[in-house]
SEMI-581756 format. One record per residue (C-alpha): residue number from 1; residue in three letters; chain; x, z, y. Coordinates in steps of 0.5 Angstrom, whole numbers. Each point is the difference from the previous one (the first is absolute). Last residue first. Layout:
N
{NUM 'Ala' 'A' {X Z Y}}
...
***
This chain:
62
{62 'Unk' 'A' {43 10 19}}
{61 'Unk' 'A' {-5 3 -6}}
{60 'Unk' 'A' {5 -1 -6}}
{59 'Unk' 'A' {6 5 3}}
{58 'Unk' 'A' {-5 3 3}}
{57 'Unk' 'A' {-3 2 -6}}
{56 'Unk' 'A' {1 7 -2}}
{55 'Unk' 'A' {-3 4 -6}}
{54 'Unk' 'A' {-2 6 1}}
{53 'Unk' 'A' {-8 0 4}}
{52 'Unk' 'A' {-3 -7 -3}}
{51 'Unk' 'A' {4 -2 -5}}
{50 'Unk' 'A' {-1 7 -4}}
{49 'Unk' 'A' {-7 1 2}}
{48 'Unk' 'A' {-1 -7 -3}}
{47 'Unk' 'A' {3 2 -6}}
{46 'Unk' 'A' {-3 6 -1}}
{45 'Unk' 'A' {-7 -3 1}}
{44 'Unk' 'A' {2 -5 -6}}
{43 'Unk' 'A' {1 5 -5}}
{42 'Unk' 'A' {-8 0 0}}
{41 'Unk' 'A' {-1 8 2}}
{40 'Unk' 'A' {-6 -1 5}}
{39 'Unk' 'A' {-2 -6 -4}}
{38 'Unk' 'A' {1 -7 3}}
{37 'Unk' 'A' {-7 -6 0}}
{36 'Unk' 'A' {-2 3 6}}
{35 'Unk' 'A' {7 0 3}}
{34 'Unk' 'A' {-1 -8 1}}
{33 'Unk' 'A' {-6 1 5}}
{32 'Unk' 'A' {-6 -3 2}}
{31 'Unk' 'A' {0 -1 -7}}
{30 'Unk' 'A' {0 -7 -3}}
{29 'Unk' 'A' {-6 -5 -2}}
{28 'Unk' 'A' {-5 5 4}}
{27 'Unk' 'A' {-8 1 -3}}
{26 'Unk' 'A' {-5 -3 4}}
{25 'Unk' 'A' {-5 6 4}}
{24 'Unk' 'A' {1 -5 7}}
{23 'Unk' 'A' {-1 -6 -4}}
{22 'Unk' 'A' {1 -6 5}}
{21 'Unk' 'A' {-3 -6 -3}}
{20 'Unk' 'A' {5 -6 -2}}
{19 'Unk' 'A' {1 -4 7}}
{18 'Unk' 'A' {-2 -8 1}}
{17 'Unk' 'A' {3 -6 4}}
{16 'Unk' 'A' {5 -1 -8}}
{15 'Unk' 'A' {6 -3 2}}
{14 'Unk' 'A' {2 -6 -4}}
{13 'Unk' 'A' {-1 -4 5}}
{12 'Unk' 'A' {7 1 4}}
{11 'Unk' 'A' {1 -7 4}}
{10 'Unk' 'A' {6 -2 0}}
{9 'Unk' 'A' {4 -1 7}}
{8 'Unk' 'A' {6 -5 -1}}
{7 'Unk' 'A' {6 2 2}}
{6 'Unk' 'A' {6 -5 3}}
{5 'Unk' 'A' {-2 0 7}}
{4 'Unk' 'A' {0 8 0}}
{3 'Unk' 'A' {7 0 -2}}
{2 'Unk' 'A' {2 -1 8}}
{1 'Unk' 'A' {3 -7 -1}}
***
């Protein structure tokens, strides 16, 4: 037995054959960005600064 004998093929018709309309002018849901939601002098930059460049991870990482 291979484990393809035992399965059964199920017919997928819940699935819809037609697109939403594509607006090319329509408002994202998230920005192309997570930085565009931070401010310049948020907290969160600096600590994102800190593990990046100062804090070594290769210990993690390897």
């Amino acid at each position: 037995m291979t484990g393809q004998e035992g399965a059964s093929l199920i017919p997928c018709v819940a699935m819809s054959k037609e697109f939403r309309p594509w607006k090319i002018d329509e408002v994202q849901l998230l920005p192309p960005s997570v930085q565009d939601y931070v401010p310049q002098d948020h907290v969160s930059r600096l600590i994102v600064s800190l593990v990046k460049e100062s804090l070594d991870l290769s210990a993690i990482l390897d």
